[in-house]
C-alpha positions in Angstrom: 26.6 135.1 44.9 24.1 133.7 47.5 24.9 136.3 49.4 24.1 138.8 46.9 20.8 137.0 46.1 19.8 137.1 50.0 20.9 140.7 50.3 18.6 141.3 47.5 15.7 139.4 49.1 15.9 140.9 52.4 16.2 144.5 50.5 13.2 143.6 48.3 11.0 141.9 52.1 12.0 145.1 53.5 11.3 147.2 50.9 7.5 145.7 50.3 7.0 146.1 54.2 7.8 149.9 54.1 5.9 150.2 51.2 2.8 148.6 53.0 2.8 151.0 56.2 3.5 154.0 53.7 0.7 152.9 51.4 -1.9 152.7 54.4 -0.8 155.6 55.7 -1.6 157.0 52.8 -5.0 155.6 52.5 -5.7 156.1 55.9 -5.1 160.0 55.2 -7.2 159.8 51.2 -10.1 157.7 53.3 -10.1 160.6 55.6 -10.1 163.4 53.2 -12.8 161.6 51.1 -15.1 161.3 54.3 -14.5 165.0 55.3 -15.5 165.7 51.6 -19.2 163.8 51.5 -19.8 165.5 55.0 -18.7 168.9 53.5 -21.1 167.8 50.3 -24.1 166.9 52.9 -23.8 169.7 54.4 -24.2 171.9 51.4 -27.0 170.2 50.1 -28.7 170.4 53.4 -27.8 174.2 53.6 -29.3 174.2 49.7 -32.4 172.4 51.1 -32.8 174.9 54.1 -32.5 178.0 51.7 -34.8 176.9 49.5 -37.3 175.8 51.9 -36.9 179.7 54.1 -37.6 181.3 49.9 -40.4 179.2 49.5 -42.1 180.2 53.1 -41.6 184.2 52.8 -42.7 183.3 49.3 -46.2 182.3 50.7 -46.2 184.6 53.1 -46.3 187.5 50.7 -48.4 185.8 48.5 -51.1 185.4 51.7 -50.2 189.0 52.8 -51.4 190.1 49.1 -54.4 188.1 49.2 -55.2 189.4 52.7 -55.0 193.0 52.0 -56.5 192.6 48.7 -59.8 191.3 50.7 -59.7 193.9 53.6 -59.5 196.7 50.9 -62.5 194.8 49.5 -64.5 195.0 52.5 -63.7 198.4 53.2 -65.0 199.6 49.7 -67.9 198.0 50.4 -68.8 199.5 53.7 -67.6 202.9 52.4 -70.3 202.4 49.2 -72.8 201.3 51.6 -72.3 203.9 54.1 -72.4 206.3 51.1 -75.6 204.8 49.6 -77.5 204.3 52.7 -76.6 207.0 54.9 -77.2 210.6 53.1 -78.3 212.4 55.7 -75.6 215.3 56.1 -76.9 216.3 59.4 -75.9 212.3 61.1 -72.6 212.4 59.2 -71.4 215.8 60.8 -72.6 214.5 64.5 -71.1 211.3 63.6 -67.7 213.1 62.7 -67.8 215.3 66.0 -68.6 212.5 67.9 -65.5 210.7 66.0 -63.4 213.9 67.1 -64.7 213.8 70.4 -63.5 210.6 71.3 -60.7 211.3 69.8 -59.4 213.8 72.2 -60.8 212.3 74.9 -58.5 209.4 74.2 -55.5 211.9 73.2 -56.3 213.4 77.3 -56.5 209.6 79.0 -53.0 208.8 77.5 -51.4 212.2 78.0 -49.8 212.4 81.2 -50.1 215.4 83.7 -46.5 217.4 83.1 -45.0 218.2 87.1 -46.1 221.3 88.7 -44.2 223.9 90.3 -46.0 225.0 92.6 -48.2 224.0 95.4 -52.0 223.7 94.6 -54.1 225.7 97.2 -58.0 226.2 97.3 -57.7 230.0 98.2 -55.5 232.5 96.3 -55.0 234.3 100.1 -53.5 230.6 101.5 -50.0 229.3 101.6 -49.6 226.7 99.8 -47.8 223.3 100.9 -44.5 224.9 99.4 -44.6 227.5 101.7 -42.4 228.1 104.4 -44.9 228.9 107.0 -47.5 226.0 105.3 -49.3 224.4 108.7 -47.8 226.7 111.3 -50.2 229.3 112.9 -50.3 232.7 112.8 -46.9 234.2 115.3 -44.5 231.1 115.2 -41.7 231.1 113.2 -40.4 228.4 111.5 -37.5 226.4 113.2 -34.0 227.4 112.0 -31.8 223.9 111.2 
């Protein structure tokens, strides 16, 4: 019988030590989950936080792009009823257009690039031009053969 009772002793020590290293195991793997889980959770509200905060600018932005158009179109009535009211004379406002078509083309020819000739320029119609085969040779000679 005392052997019985110290077989069930050791099998009940041995048993609570297993149970020990299994139940911190255990916890060691829930403390980790749980961890992992507030980071996931700080993250979100941080990416909750962000979101709210990019709505809010492009929000303002829109509302101050309103606003600024708003007061350009303002001004721009303005000058037109001014222009309107103090400038009648139709003889200034068709100079003033050609003038405004004018410069216009003049700025269309400064930005338009010269398109590549194909031929040589020359000051006389009778000259070769640089293309030409006898261009800078005089009168007689013939042009080297390669």
């Amino acid at each position: 019988m005392t052997n019985l009772i110290l077989a069930a002793i050791a099998a009940l020590v041995v048993g609570i030590v297993i149970g020990v290293f299994v139940g911190r195991s255990g916890q060691g793997t829930t403390l980790r989950q749980r961890r992992a889980e507030q980071q996931i959770e700080e993250l979100r509200s941080e990416y909750t936080r962000y979101q709210a905060q990019v709505n809010e600018h492009f929000m303002e932005s829109a509302h101050l792009l309103r606003r600024f158009n708003d007061a350009y179109r303002d001004v721009n009535q303005h000058m037109a009823r001014g222009a309107n009211r103090l400038c009648n004379d139709e003889d200034w406002m068709e100079e003033l257009a050609q003038e405004t078509s004018k410069k216009r083309l003049e700025e269309v020819r400064e930005d338009a690039s010269e398109p590549p000739r194909d031929y040589a320029p020359k000051t006389d119609p009778k000259d070769s031009g640089t293309l030409a085969e006898d261009f800078g040779l005089k009168k007689g000679e013939k042009p080297q053969q390669a």
